[in-house]
C-alpha positions in Angstrom: 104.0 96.7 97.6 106.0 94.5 99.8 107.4 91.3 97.8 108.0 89.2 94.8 106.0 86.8 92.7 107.1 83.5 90.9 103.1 83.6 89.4 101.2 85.6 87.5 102.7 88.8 86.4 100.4 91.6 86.4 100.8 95.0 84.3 102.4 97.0 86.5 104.4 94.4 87.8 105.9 92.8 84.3 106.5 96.7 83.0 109.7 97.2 85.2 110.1 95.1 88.3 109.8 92.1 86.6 111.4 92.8 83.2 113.9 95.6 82.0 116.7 95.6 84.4 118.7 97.9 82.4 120.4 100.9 83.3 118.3 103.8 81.8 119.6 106.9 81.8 116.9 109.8 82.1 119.0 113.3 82.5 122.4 114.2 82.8 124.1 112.3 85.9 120.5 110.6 86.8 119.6 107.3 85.6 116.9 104.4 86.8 117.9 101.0 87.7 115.7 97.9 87.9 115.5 96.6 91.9 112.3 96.4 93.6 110.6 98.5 91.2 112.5 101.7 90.3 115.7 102.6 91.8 117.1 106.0 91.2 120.7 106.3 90.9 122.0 110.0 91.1 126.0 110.7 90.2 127.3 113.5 92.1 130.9 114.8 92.6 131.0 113.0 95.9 129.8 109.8 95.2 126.2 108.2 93.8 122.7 108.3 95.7 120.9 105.7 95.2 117.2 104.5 96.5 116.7 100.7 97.5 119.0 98.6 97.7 116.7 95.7 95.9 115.9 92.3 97.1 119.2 90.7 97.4 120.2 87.9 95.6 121.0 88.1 91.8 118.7 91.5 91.1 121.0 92.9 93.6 124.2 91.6 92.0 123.0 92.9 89.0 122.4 96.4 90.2 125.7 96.8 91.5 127.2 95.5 88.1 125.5 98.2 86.5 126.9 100.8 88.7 130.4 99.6 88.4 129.6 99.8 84.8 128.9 103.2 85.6 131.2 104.5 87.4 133.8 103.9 90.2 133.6 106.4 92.7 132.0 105.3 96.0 128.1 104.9 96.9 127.8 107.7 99.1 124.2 107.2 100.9 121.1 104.5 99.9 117.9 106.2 100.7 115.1 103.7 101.8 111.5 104.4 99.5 109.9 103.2 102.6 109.5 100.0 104.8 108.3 97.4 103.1 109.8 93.9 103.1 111.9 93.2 99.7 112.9 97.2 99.0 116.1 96.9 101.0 117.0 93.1 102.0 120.0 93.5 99.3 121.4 96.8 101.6 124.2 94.1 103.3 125.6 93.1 99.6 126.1 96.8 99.3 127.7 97.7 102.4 130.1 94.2 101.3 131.2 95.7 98.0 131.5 99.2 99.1 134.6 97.1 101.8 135.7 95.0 99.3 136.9 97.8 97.1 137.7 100.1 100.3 135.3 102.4 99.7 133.3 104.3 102.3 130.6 102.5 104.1 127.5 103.7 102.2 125.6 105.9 104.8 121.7 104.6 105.1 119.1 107.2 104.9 115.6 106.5 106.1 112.6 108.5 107.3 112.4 108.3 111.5 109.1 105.9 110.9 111.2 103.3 109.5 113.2 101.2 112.3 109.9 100.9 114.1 108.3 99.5 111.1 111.1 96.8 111.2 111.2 95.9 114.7 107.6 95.6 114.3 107.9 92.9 111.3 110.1 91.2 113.2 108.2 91.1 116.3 105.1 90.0 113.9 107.1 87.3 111.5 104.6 84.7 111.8 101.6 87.2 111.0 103.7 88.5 107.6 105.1 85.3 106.7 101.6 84.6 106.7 100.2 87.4 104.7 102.8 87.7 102.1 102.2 83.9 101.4 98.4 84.7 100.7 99.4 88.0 98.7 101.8 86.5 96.8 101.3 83.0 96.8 104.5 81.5 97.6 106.1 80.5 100.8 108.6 82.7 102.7 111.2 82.1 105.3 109.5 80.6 108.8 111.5 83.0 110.8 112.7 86.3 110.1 116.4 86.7 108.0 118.8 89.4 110.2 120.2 89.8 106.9 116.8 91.0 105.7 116.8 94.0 108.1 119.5 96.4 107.8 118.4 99.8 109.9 119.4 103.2 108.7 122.2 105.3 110.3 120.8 108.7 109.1 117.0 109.2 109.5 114.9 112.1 109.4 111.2 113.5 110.1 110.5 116.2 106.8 113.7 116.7 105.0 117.0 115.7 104.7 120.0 117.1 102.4 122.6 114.8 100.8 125.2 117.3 99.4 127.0 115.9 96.8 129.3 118.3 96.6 128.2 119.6 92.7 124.6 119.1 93.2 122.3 118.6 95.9 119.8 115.8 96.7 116.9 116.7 98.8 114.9 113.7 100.5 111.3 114.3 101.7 109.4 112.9 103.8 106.0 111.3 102.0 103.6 109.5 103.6 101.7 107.5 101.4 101.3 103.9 101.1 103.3 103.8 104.4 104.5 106.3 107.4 107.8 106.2 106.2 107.8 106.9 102.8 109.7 109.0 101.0 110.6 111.4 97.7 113.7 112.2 96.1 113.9 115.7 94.6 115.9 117.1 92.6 115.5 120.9 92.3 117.7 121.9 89.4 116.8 119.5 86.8 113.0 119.6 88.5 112.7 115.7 88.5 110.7 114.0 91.5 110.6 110.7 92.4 107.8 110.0 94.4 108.3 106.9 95.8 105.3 104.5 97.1 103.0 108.0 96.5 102.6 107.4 92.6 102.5 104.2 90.5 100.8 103.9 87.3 97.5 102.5 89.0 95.3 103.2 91.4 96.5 103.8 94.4 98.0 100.8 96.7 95.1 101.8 99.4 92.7 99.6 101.1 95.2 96.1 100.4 93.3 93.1 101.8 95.9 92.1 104.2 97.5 95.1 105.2 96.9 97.9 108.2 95.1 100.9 107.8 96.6 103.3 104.7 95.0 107.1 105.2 93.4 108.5 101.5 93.5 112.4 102.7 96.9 111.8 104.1 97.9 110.3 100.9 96.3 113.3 98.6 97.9 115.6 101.4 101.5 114.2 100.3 100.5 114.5 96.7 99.5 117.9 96.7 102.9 119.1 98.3 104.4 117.5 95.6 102.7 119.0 93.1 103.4 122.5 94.7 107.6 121.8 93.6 106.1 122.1 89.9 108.0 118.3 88.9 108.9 118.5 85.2 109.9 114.8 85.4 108.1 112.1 87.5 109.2 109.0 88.1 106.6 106.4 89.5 107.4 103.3 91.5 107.0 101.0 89.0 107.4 101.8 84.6 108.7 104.7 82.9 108.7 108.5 83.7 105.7 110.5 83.0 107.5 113.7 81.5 106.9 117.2 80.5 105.2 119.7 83.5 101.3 119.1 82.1 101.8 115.5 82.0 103.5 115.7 85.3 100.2 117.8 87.0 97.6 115.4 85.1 99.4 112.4 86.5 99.3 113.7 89.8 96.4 115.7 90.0 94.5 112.5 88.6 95.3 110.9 91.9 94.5 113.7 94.3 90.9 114.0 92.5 90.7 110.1 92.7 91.2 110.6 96.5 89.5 112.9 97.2 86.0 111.9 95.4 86.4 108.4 97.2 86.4 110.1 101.0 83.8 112.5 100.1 81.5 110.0 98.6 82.1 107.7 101.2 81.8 109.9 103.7 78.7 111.1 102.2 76.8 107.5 102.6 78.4 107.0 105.9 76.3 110.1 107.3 73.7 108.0 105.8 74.2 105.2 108.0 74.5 102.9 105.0 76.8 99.8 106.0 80.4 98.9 104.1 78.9 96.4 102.2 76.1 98.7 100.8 78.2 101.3 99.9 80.3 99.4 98.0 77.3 98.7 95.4 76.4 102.0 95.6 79.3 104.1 95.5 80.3 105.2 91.4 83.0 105.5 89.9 83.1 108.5 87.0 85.1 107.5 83.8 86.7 110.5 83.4 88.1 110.0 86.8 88.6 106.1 86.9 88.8 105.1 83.4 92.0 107.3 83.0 94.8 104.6 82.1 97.1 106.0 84.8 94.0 104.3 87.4 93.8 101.2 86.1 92.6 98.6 89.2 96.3 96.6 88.1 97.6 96.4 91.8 94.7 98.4 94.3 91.1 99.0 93.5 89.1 102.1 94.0 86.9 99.5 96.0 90.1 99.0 98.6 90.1 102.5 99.0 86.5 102.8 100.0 87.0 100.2 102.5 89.9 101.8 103.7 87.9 104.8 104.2 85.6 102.9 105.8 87.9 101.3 108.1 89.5 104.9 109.4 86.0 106.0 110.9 84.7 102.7 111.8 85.0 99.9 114.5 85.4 96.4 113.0 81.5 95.9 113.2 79.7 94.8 110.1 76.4 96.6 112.0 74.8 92.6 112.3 74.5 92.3 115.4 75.3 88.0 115.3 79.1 89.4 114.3 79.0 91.5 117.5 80.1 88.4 120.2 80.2 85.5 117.4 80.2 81.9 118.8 83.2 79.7 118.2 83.7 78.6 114.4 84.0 75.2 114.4 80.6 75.3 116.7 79.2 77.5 114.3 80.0 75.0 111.2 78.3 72.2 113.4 75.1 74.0 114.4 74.5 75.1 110.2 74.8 72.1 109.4 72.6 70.9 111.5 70.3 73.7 110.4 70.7 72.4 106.6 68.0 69.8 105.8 69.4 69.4 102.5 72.8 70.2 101.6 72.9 68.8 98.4 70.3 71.5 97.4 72.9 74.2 98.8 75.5 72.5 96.9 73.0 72.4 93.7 72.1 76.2 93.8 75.4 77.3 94.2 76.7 75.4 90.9 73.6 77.2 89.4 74.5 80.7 90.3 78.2 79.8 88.8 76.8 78.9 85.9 74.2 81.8 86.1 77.8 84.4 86.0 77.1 84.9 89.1 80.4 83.2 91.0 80.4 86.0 93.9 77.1 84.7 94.8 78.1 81.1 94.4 80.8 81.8 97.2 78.2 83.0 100.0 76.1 80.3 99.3 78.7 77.7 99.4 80.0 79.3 102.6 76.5 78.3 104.5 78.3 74.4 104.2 81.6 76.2 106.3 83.8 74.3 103.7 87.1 75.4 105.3 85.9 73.6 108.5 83.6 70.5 107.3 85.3 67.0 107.6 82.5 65.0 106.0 82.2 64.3 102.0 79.9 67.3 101.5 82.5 69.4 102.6 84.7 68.3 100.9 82.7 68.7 97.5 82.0 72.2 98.7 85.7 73.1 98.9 86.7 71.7 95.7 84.0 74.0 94.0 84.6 76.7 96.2 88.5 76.9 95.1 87.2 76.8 91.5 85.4 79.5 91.4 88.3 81.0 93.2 90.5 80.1 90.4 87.8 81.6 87.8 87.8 84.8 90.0 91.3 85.0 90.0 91.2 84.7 86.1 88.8 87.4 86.0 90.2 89.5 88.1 92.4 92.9 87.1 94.1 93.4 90.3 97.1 91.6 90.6 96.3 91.2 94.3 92.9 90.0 94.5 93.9 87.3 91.8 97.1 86.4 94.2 94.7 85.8 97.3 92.0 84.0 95.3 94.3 81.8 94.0 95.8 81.5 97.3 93.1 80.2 99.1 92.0 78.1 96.6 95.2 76.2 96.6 94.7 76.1 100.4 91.3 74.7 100.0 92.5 72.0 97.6 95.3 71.2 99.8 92.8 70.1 103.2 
C-alpha cells in the first residue's frame, strides 16, 4: 500500500493504521506501534529496532513519544518494510531526536532494491502524484519533498543481522508486494513479521495503477516463510495471528490462493481465451476465497488474475482496432458522428442502471466518449457516468476500486 486516506476507511485500513495507535506489547521486549500500518519495535541490550519510520507529521511524533515512554536507550537501526511512499517519510524526525538527545545516529537498514525504487519515484513524481491522487483521492505535493526520501546506509540482498547484543534480529529479504520487501525474524521467541507479504486480505496483487507484482514470486516468499515454523505472525496491518496452526493456515491460505489463480489462469491462457473472458470465467472456491483472512478489503483475487495476465502478455486486448488506435479526441468526433441518436444511448444506459446492471451502463455511456465531449450531451453523459461511479464505489468491497471510482467521478463532475 503506498499512502494515506482522509475518505472512506476501509476494514483493513480502520483496524490499525487508521485507529489504535497504542503501544501493544506482544512478547517480552517486542511490542507493535501504530505508523504506516504495523511497526515493530524490538528492545535489545544495545538499543531498539524498529520497522518504518511512519509518515511524518503527528503519527510520527506520536511514535517516538511512545518509545520514550518506553525506554531511553538509543534507536539503534530502522529497517525499511519496503519502498513505498508514506512507510518512511517520518525517518528525518528520527534521525532529529536521536541528535537532540545525543544519541547515535540511527543506522537505516533497507533491502539493495530500495534506493532505486526512490530515485525512480522521484524521477517519475508527476506519474505518482498522479496515481496516488486517483488511489486515494486526495491531492499530493506537485513536486517531490527531499524530506520524503531518506536512503538507507546499510542495505542488503537475502539477509542481514542486527546484533543487539542480548538478542539477535535477523532481517530477510521478501519479495512480495514489492522487490524490496522485507521480514523481520525473530528466532528465539519464533515471531515473524512479514512485512508487505501478509495482510489480512487478499493479496495487494494486480493494483489498478501500479507495475507489475509476480503471484509465484509472492507464494515463493511465503513458502520460505513458512519453512522458519513462525509461532507468531504479525501482518501489515491488525493484530497477530498466533499459535503455530494458526500461523501455517494464515499463510498457507495465501500460497493456495496463489497458486490456484496462476494455474487457472494459466490454464485458459493455453486456451487462447482473452483477459476479459477469463475474468468471467475463472472461479473462485469458498473454501479458498471465502476464508475471512481473503476478504477482497484492499486487492481482489480479480487483480491477481490480471496480474497474471499481464506477466505473460503484451498490452494487446487481441482486438485488433486497439492494436495502432487513432487519436482520441478523433476517435470521440468520428462516434459521434456514427450515433444517429444519442439520446437513445443515453436512454438505454439509464435503463441498464436501473436494470442492476451499472457495469454495463458504463460501456454504453462510454460510446458518447464523455471524458472528451464538449457539447450538452456530453455533458449529461458524464454527470450519469460519475453516478454510477459513485454507486459502484458504494458497492464496492475493495477499498481501492471504491477510491478510483470515486476518483474519477469527482473528476468527471469537475469538467
Amino acid at each position: 500500500m503506498t499512502g494515506n486516506s482522509n475518505k472512506q476507511e476501509s476494514p483493513i485500513l480502520g483496524e490499525f493504521l487508521l485507529a489504535n495507535k497504542d503501544l501493544k506489547t506482544i512478547a517480552p521486549g517486542v511490542h507493535l506501534l501504530g505508523g504506516q500500518g504495523n511497526s515493530v519495535v524490538v528492545e535489545t541490550a544495545n538499543g531498539v529496532v524498529l520497522t518504518d519510520s511512519g509518515p511524518g507529521g503527528k503519527i510520527t511524533r506520536a511514535m517516538i513519544e511512545h518509545i520514550r515512554q518506553l525506554t531511553d536507550k538509543p534507536v539503534l537501526a530502522i529497517v525499511y518494510s519496503h519502498g513505498h511512499l508514506g512507510y518512511n517519510h517520518g525517518a528525518h524526525s528520527w534521525l532529529a531526536d536521536a541528535a537532540e538527545r545525543g544519541h547515535p545516529r540511527p543506522k537505516m537498514v533497507a533491502q539493495a532494491n530500495l534506493p532505486r525504487r526512490y530515485d525512480r519515484y522521484q524521477e517519475t513524481w508527476g506519474l505518482q502524484a498522479h496515481l496516488n491522487g486517483l488511489q486515494f483521492n486526495s491531492q499530493f505535493p506537485e513536486t517531490a519533498p527531499e524530506k520524503w526520501f531518506t536512503y538507507p546506509d546499510i542495505t542488503f540482498r537475502e539477509r542481514h543481522v542486527i546484533d543487539g547484543g542480548d538478542r539477535q534480529v535477523e532481517i530477510l529479504e521478501a519479495p512480495s508486494e514489492t522487490d524490496d520487501a522485507m521480514a523481520l525474524w525473530l528466532p528465539e521467541e519464533k515471531i515473524l513479521y512479514a512485512g508487505p507479504a501478509f495482510i489480512k486480505s487478499i493479496p495487494n496483487i494486480g493494483t489498478p495503477l501500479r507495475t507489475l507484482r509476480d503471484p509465484v514470486r509472492w507464494a515463493e516468499t511465503m513458502e520460505r516463510l513458512l519453512a522458519l515454523e513462525p509461532e507468531m505472525l504479525i501482518p501489515e496491518f491488525g493484530r497477530p495471528v498466533e499459535g503455530r496452526e494458526a500461523v501455517r493456515e494464515a499463510m498457507t491460505l495465501t500460497i493456495k490462493a496463489l497458486r490456484y489463480l496462476r494455474e487457472e489462469t494459466v490454464k485458459r491462457m493455453n486456451r487462447g481465451m482473452t483477459e476479459a473472458e477469463i475474468l468471467h470465467d475463472i472461479a473462485y472456491p469458498d473454501e479458498i476465497f471465502g476464508h475471512p483472512l481473503m476478504k477482497p478489503s484492499y486487492g481482489m483475487p480479480e487483480y491477481i488474475v490480471r496480474d497474471i495476465w499481464r506477466s505473460e502478455n503484451g498490452w494487446w486486448d487481441r482486438n485488433a482496432t486497439q492494436l495502432h488506435p487513432g487519436e482520441p479526441d478523433a476517435v470521440a468526433a468520428a462516434l459521434r458522428e456514427a450515433i444517429s441518436d444519442p439520446e437513445q444511448v443515453l436512454t438505454v444506459a439509464r435503463r441498464k442502471r436501473e436494470e442492476g446492471q451499472p457495469q454495463l451502463a458504463l460501456h454504453v455511456l462510454d460510446l458518447l466518449s464523455p471524458e472528451r465531449s464538449q457539447d450538452e450531451i456530453g455533458a449529461r453523459a458524464r454527470a450519469l457516468k460519475a453516478e454510477i461511479l459513485e454507486q459502484l464505489a458504494e458497492a464496492s468491497p475493495s477499498f481501492v476500486s471504491a477510491q478510483i471510482y470515486r476518483s474519477v467521478a469527482t473528476r468527471l463532475n469537475e469538467r
